[in-house]
C-alpha positions as CSV (number, residue, x, y, z in Angstrom):
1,X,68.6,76.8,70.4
2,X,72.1,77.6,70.4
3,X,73.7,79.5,73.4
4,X,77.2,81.3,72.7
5,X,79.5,80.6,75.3
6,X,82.4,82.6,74.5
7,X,80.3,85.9,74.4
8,X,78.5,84.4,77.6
9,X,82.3,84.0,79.2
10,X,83.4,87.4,77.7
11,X,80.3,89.4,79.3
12,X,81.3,87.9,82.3
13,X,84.8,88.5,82.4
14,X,84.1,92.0,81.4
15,X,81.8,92.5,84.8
16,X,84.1,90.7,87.0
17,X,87.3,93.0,86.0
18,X,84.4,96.2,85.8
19,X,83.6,95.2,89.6
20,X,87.4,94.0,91.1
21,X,87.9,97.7,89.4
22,X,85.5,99.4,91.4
23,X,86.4,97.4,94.5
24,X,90.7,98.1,93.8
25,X,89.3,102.5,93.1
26,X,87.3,102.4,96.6
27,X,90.3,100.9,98.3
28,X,92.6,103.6,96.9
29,X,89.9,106.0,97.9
30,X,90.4,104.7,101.7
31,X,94.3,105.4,101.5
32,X,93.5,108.9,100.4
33,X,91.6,109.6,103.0
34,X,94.6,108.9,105.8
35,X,96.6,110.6,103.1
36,X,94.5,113.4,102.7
37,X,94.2,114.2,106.7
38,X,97.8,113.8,107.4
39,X,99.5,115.7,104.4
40,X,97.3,118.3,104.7
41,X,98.4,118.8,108.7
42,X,102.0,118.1,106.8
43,X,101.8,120.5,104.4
44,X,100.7,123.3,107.0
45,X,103.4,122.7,109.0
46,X,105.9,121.7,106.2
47,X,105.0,123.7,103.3
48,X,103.6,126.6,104.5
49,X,106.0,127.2,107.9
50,X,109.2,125.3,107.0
51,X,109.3,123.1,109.9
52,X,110.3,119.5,109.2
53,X,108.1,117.1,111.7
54,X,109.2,113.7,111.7
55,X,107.2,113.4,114.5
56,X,104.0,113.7,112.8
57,X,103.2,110.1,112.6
58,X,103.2,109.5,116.2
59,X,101.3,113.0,116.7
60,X,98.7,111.0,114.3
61,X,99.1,107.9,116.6
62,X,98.2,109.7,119.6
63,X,94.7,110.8,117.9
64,X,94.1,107.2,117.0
65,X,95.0,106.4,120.8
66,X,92.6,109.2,122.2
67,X,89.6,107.6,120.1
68,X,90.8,103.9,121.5
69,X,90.3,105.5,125.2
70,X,87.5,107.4,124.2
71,X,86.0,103.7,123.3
72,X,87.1,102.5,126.2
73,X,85.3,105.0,128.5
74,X,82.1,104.9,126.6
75,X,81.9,101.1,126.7
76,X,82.5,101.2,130.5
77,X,80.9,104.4,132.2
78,X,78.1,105.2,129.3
79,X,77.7,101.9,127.3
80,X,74.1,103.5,126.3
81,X,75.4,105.9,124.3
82,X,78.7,104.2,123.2
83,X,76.9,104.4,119.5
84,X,78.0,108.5,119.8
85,X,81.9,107.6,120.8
86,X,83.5,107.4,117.3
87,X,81.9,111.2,116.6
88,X,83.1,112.6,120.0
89,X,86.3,110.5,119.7
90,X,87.1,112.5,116.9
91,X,87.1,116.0,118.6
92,X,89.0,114.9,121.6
93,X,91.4,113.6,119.2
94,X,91.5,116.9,117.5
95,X,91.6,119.0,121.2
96,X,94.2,116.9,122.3
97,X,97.0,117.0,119.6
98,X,96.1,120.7,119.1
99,X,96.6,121.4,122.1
100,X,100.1,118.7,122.2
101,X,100.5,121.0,119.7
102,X,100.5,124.0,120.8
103,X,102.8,123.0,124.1
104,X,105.3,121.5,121.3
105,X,105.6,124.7,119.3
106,X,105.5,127.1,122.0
107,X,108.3,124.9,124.4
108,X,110.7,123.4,121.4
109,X,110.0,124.1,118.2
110,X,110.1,128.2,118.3
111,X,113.5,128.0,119.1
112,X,114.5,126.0,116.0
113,X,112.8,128.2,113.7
114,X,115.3,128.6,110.2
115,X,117.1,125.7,111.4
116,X,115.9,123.0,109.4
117,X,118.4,120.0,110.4
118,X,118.1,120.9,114.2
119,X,114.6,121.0,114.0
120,X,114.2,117.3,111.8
121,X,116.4,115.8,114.8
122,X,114.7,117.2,117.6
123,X,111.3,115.8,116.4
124,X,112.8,112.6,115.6
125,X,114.1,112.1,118.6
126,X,110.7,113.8,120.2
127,X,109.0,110.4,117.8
128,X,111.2,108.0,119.8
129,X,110.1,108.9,123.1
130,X,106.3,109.2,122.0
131,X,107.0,105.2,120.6
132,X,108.4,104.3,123.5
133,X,105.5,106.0,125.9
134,X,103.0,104.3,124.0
135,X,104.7,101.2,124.4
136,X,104.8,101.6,128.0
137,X,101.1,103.2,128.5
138,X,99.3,101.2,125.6
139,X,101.4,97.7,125.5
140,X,103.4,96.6,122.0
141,X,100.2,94.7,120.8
142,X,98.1,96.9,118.2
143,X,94.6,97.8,120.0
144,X,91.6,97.8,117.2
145,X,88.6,100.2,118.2
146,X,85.2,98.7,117.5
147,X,82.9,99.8,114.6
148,X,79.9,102.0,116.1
149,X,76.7,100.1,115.2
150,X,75.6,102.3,112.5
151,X,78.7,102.3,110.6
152,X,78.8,98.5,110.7
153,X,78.1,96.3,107.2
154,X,78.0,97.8,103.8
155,X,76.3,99.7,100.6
156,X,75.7,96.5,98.6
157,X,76.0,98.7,94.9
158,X,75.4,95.5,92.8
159,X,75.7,92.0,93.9
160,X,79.5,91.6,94.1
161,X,80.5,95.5,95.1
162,X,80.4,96.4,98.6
163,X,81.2,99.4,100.2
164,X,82.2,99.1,103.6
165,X,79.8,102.4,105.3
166,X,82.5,103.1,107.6
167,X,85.1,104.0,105.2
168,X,82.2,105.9,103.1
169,X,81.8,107.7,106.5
170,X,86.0,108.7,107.2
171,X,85.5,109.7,102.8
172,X,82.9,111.9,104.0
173,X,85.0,113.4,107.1
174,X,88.1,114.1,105.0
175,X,86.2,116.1,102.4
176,X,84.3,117.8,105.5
177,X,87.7,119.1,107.0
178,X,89.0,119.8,103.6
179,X,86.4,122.2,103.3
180,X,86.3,123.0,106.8
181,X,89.8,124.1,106.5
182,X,89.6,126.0,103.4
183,X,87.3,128.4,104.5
184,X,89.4,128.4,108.1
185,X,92.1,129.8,106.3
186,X,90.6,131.8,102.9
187,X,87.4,133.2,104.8
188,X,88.7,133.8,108.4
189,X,90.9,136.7,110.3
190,X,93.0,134.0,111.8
191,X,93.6,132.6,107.8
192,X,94.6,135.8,106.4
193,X,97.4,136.4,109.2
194,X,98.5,132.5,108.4
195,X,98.3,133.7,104.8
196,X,100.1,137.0,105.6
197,X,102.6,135.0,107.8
198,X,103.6,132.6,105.3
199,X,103.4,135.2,101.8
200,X,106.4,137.9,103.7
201,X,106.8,137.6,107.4
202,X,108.5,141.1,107.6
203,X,105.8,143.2,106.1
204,X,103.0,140.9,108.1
205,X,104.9,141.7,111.9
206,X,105.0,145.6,110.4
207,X,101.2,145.5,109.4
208,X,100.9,144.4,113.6
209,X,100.3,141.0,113.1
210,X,101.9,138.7,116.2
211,X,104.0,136.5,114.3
212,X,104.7,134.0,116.9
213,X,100.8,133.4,117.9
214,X,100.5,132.8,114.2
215,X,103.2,130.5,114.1
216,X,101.5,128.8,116.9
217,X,98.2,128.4,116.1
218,X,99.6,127.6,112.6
219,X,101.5,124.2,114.1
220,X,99.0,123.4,116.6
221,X,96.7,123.4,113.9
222,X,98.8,121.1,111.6
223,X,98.8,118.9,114.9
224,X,95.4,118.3,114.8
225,X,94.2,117.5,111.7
226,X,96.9,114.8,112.1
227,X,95.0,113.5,115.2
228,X,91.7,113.5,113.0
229,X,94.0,111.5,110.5
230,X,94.4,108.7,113.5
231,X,91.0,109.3,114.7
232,X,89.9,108.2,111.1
233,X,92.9,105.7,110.7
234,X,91.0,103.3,114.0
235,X,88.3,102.6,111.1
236,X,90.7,101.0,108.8
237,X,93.4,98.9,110.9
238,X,94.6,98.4,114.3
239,X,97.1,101.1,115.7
240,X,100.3,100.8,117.5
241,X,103.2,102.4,118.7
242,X,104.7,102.7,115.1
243,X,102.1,103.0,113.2
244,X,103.1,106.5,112.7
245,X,106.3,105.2,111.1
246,X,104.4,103.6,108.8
247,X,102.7,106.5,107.5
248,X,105.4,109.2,107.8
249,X,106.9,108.8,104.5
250,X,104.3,108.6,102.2
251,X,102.7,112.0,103.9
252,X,106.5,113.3,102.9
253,X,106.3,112.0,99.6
254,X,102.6,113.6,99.2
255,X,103.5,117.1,100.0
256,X,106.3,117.2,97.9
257,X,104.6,115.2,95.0
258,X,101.7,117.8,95.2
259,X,103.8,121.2,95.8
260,X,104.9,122.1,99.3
261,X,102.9,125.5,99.6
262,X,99.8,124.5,97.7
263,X,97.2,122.2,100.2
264,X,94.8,121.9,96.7
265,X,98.2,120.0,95.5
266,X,98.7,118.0,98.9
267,X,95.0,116.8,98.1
268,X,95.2,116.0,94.7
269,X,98.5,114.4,95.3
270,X,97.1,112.0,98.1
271,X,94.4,110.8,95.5
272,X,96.2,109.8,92.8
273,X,99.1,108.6,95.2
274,X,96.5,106.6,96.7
275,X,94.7,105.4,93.6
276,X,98.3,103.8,92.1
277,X,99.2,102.4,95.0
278,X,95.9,100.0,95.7
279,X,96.0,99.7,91.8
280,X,99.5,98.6,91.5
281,X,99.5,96.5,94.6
282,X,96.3,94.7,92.9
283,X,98.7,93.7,89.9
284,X,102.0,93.8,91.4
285,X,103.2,93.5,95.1
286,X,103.1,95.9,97.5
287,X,107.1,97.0,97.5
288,X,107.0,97.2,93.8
289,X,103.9,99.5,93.7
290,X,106.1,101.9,96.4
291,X,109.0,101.4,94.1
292,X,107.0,102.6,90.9
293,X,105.5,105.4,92.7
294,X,108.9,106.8,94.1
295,X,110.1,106.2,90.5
296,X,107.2,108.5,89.3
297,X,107.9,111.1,92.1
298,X,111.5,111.6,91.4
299,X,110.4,111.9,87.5
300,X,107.8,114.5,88.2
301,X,109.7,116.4,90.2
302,X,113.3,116.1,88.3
303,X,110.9,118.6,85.8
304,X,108.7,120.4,88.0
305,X,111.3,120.6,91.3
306,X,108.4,122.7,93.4
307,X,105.6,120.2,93.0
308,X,102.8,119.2,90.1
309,X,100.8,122.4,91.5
310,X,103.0,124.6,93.0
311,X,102.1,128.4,93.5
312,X,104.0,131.4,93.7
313,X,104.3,133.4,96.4
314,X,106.9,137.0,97.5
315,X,109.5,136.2,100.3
């Protein structure tokens, strides 16, 4: 009986470049989801109000810090139920940067409104001081926040794929508040005056709509879906005081990749931005997979300057 070996070595070849493909897609799928979260807060505050937030990373980092003391609190005062923190973790970290939020827009950031370079330098320096509070609070040394039991191990697809179920879990929460916030602002009163607010500003303050709670709520709102972002990012790696940093630019890139008024973009722009990235760091390093995919931005958007799905709206 005669075996053939190179078809034997081919077949097998073939399934271990079909599974490391699998494996390199699901980890590009985990980016996105950070991605996701944080552009989309981004591109709220960004796109659709003009206010330039470099202190949205450490905005995300105080979400991730709220679900580390939420962990904390469980495993010491109610370690019976510390299975439910993660869930919970992630609605304090919501409630918390909202409301940061809120207090940040309604004491520095309405006064810089149409002033674009003021505003970028006032939440930089606003990111400094955050860093450096979390330094002081939290220590220099990343915390990590422990996987709830029944997020813990993996869906074992075939024999050599596993999916970690925690990062099925955060893949599940982004599309959750992806939805959540679509019909937030397409099927809600609230929506249609951030809608209004954002299409003419003039005509919406003479239809009676109160600009400035919109413009609040708006930010505050951006605000906390970058807290979810850090709730989710505690699943995924360790969070310091710059882990923010580490983040900030990509989200930029995102919005702008995707079109800065159009959230559909920001999330189709944090896919595929996340899909090349854990591609091209599989077969090149990781700074030439960022160099690529800046090279790819600035192409797309020397032709299409607004974005790959831009829309058009009336000023």
């Amino acid at each position: 009986m005669l075996v053939n070996f190179d078809r034997f070595t081919f077949n097998l070849e073939t399934m271990m470049s079909f599974d490391i493909f699998v494996m390199q897609a699901f980890g590009g799928v985990s980016l996105f989801t950070v991605l996701a979260l944080m552009a989309l807060g981004l591109a709220i505050v960004f796109g659709l109000m003009g206010v330039i937030n470099m202190a949205h990373g450490e905005i995300m980092a105080l979400g991730a810090y709220t679900t580390y003391l939420t962990s904390l609190l469980f495993q010491s005062y109610l370690p019976d139920f510390a299975g439910f923190y993660f869930p919970i973790g992630v609605v304090l970290a919501f409630g918390v940067t909202f409301l940061f939020g809120l207090l940040l827009e309604r004491g520095m950031i309405r006064f810089l409104y149409a002033r674009p370079l003021d505003t970028m330098l006032s939440t930089w320096g606003l990111s400094l001081i955050l860093q450096q509070l979390f330094r002081q609070v939290f220590g220099a040394i990343d915390v990590n926040v422990p996987t709830v039991s029944w997020l813990q191990g993996a869906w074992h697809v075939s024999d050599t794929i596993q999916l970690p179920l925690s990062r099925i879990f955060i893949l599940f929460l982004t599309l959750g508040v992806a939805a959540g916030l679509y019909f937030f602002l397409f099927r809600s009163h609230w929506g249609l005056r951030i809608r209004a607010v954002m299409q003419n500003r003039t005509m919406a303050g003479a239809a009676g709509i109160n600009t400035a709670n919109v413009d609040a709520v708006t930010f505050a709102l951006g605000c906390g879906l970058a807290g979810i972002a850090g709730a989710a990012l505690t699943m995924l790696a360790a969070t310091g005081p710059s882990t923010g940093q580490q983040y900030i630019v990509d989200t930029f890139v995102v919005v702008v990749f995707g079109g800065v008024q159009s959230l559909l973009g920001t999330f189709m722009s944090a896919f595929m931005i996340g899909q090349m990235q854990s591609m091209l760091e599989y077969a090149l390093s990781g700074s030439m997979a960022k160099v690529l995919i800046l090279s790819l931005v600035i192409v797309v958007l020397y032709f299409r300057p607004n974005g790959l799905f831009s829309i058009k709206v009336r000023r």
